[in-house]
C-alpha positions as CSV (number, residue, x, y, z in Angstrom):
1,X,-121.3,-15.8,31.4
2,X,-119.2,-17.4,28.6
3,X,-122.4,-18.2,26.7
4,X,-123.1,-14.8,26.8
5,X,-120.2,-13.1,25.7
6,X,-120.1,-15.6,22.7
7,X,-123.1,-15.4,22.1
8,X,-123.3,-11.5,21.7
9,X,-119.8,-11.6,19.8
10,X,-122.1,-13.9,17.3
11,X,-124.5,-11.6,17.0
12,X,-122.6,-8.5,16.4
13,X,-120.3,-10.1,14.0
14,X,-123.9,-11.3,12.1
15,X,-125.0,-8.0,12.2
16,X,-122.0,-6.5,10.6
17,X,-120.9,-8.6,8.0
18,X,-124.3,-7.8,5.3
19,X,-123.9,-4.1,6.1
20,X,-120.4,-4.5,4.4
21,X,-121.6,-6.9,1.9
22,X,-124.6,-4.4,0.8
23,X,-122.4,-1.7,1.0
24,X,-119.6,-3.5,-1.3
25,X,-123.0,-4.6,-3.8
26,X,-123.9,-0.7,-3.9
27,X,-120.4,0.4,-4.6
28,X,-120.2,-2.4,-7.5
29,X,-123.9,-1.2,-8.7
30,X,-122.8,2.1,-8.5
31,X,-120.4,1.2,-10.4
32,X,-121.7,-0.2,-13.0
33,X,-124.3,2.6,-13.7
34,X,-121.6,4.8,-13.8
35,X,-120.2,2.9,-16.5
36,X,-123.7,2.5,-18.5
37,X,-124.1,6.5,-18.0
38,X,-120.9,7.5,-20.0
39,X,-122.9,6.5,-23.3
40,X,-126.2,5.2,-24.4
41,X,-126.5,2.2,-26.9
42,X,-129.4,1.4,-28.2
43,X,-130.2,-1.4,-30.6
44,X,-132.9,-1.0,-33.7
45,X,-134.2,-2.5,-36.9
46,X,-135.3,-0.7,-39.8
47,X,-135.9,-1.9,-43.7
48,X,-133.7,-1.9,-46.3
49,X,-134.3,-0.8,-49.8
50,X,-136.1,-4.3,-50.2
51,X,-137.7,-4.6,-46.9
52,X,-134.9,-6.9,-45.5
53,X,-134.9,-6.1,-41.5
54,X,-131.6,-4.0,-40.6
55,X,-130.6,-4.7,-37.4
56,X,-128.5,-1.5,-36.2
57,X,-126.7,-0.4,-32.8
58,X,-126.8,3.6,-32.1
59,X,-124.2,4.8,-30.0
60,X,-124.2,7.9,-28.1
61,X,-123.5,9.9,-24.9
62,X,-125.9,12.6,-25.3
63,X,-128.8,14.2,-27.4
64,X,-126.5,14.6,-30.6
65,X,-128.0,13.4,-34.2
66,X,-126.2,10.5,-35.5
67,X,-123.5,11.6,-38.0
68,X,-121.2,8.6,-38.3
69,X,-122.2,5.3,-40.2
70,X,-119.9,2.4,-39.6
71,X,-119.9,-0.5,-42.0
72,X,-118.2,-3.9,-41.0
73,X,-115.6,-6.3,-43.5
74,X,-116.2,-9.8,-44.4
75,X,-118.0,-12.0,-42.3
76,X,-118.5,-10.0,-39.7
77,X,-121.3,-8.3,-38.3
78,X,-122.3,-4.6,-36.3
79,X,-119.9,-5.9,-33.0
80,X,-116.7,-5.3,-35.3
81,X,-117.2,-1.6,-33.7
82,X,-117.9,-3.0,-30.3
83,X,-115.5,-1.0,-29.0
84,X,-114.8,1.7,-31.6
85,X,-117.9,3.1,-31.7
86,X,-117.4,3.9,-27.7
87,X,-114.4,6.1,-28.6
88,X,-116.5,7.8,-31.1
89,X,-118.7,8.7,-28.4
90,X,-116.1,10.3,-26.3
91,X,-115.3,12.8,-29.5
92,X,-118.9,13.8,-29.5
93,X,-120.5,11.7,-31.8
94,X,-123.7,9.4,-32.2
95,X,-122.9,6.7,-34.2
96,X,-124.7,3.7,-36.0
97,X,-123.3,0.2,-36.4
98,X,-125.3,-1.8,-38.9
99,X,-125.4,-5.4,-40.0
100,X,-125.0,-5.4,-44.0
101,X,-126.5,-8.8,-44.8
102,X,-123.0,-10.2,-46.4
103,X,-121.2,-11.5,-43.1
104,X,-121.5,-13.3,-39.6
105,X,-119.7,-13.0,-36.5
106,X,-117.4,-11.0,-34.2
107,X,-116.9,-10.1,-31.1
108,X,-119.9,-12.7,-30.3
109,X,-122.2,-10.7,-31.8
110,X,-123.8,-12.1,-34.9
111,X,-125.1,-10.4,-37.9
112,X,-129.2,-10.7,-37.7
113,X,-129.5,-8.6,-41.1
114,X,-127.6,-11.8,-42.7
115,X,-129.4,-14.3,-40.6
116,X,-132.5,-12.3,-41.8
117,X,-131.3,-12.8,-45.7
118,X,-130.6,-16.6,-45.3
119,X,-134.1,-17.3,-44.2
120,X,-135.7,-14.7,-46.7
121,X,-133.5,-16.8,-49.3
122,X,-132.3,-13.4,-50.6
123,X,-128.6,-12.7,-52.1
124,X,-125.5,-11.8,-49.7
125,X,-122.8,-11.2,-51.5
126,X,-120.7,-7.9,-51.3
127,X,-122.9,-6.2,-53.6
128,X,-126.6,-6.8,-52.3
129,X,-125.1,-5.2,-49.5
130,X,-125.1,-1.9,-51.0
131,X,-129.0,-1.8,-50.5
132,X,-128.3,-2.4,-46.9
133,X,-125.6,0.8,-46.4
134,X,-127.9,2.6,-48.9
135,X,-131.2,2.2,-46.5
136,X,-129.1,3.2,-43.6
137,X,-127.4,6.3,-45.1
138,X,-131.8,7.1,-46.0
139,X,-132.9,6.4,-42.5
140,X,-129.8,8.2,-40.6
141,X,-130.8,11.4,-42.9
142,X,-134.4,11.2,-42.3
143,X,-133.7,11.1,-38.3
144,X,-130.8,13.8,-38.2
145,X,-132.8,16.4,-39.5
146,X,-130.7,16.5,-42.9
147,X,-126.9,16.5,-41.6
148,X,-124.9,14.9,-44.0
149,X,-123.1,11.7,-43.0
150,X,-119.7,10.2,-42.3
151,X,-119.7,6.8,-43.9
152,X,-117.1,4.7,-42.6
153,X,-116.3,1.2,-44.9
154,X,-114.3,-1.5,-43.4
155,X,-112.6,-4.1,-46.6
156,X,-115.1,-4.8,-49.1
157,X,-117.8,-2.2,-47.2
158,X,-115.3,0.8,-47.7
159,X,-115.0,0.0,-51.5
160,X,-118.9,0.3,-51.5
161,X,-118.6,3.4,-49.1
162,X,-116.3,5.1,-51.8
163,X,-118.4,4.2,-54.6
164,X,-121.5,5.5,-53.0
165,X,-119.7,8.5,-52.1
166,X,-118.9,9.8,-55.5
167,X,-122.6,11.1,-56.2
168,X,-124.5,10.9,-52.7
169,X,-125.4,14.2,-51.5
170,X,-126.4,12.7,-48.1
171,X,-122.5,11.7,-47.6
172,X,-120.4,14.6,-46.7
173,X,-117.3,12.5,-46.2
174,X,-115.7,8.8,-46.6
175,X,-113.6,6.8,-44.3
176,X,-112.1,3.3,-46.3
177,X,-110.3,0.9,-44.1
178,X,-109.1,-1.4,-46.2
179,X,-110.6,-0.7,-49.9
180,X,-109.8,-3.2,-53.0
181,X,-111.2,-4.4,-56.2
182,X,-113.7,-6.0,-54.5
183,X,-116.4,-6.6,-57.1
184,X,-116.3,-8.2,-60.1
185,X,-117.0,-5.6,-63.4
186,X,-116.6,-2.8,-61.3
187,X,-113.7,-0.4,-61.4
188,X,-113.2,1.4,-58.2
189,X,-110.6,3.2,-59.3
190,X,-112.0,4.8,-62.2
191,X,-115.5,5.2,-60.3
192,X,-114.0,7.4,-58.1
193,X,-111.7,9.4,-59.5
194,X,-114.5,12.7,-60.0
195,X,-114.3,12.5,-56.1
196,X,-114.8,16.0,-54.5
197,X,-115.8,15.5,-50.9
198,X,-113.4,14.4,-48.6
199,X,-111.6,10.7,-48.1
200,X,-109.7,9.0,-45.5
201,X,-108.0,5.9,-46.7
202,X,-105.7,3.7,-44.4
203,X,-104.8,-0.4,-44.5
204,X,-102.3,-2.5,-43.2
205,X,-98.7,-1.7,-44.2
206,X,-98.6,-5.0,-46.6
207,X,-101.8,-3.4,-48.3
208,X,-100.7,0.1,-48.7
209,X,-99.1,0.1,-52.0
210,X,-102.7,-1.3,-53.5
211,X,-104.5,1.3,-51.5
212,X,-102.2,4.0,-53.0
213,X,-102.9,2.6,-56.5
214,X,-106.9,2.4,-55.6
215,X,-107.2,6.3,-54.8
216,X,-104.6,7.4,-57.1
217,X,-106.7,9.1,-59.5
218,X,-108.9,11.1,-56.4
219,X,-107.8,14.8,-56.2
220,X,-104.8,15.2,-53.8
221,X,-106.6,18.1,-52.3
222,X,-109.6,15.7,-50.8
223,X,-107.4,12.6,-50.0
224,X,-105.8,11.6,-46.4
225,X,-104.1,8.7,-46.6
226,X,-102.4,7.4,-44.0
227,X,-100.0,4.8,-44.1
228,X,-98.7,2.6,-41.0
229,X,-95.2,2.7,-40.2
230,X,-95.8,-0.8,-38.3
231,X,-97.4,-4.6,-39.7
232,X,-100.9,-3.3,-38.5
233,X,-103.7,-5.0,-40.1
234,X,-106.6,-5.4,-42.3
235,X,-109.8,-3.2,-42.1
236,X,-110.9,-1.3,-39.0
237,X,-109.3,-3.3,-36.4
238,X,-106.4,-1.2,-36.9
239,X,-108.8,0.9,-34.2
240,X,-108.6,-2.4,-32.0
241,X,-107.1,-1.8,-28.7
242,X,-105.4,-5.4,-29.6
243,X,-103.8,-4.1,-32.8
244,X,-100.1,-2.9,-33.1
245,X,-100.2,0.8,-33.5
246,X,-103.5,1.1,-32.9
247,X,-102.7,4.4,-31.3
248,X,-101.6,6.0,-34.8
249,X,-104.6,4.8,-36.6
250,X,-106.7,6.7,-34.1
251,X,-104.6,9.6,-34.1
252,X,-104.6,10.1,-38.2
253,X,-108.4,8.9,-37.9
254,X,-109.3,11.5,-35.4
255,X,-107.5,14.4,-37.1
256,X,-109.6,13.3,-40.4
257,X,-112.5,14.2,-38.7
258,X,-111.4,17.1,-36.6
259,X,-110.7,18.5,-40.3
260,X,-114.2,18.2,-41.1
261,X,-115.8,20.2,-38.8
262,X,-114.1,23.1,-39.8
């Protein structure tokens, strides 16, 4: 009779515990898909202006054209806007990360567009790059149905943003994290000082007095530049949730683009 008794407890207990487990597994996978649903990445490659393969992520949480191009800093590669590129989404936008083939690694996600270069054996410095944001700027146009673009630099990519800027019909606006005298023979500060579309500038606190001497020339009327009242840091990981006043980068960042839609 014992026997019995144990032996059904056994049995009942058996029975019982993978219900719960497959119910906790359905929960987690539930979850999970929940997570995956609130926006859609997508990863492609397209050519650059010399056939180099540009690798690219798309963000986006529904059927909107991509209107945001987001350029990484130095050595880095697409995953810089890991994260960024998510809170774009949640304003409404479809986004594109690309690797520019002048970098390497973040956020463990390495730059194939450079990887690409090195085995081609063609150029990477700051300024074959410019091909690379070029091509994309081409292919994001050709897929949007002819919106114009938000081109977002990070260091020395936002020095080529602004530059390509200045004449680009395709760009209706700039974001520079980060801008300098990147490039040797080239003047940004003269080349864009014609500028009439609009620009969003913004470094770390340290850098802001070069920054304010970069755009000073650009038409008051078309310039937001927005200055740190804490360390914060170098290019656009003052959007990093890890940054110091990350909070008023984002804020100042997301009332530059709420201008533009207006």
């Amino acid at each position: 009779m014992k026997f019995t008794l144990i032996l059904s407890l056994i049995l009942v207990f058996s029975c019982k515990q993978p219900t719960n487990k497959t119910t906790v597994e359905k929960e987690n996978k539930s979850i999970v898909k929940e997570i995956d649903k609130s926006f859609l990445k997508t990863t492609i490659t397209f050519p650059s202006k010399d056939s180099l393969p540009i690798t690219a992520d798309i963000y986006k949480n529904k059927e909107t054209p991509i209107t945001i191009l987001l350029c990484h800093q130095a050595g880095y590669s697409r995953g810089e806007y890991k994260d960024s590129a998510i809170e774009l989404t949640k304003l409404g936008y479809a986004v594109m990360a690309i690797d520019q083939r002048s970098g390497k690694t973040v956020n463990n996600i390495d730059n194939e567009t450079a990887m690409a270069a090195r085995t081609k054996g063609l150029g990477d410095t700051y300024l074959d790059a410019k091909q690379d944001i070029e091509a994309a700027v081409d292919y994001i146009y050709n897929q949007n149905g002819g919106q114009k673009i938000i081109l977002v630099g990070s260091s020395y990519s936002s020095s080529l943003a602004l530059l390509m800027g200045v004449n680009n019909s395709k760009i209706k606006a700039v974001a520079a994290f980060s801008p300098g005298e990147y490039f040797k023979g080239i003047d940004i500060n003269k080349s864009i000082s014609m500028y009439k579309k609009p620009v969003f500038v913004t470094s770390s606190l340290s850098e802001s007095v070069a920054v304010k001497t970069l755009v000073n020339k650009v038409d008051a009327s078309y310039l937001t530049h927005f200055i740190p009242e804490v360390k914060g840091i170098h290019g656009s990981r003052a959007l990093w949730k890890t940054t110091e006043g990350n909070e008023t980068y984002w804020a100042s960042f997301k009332e530059f683009l709420s201008s533009l839609k207006n």
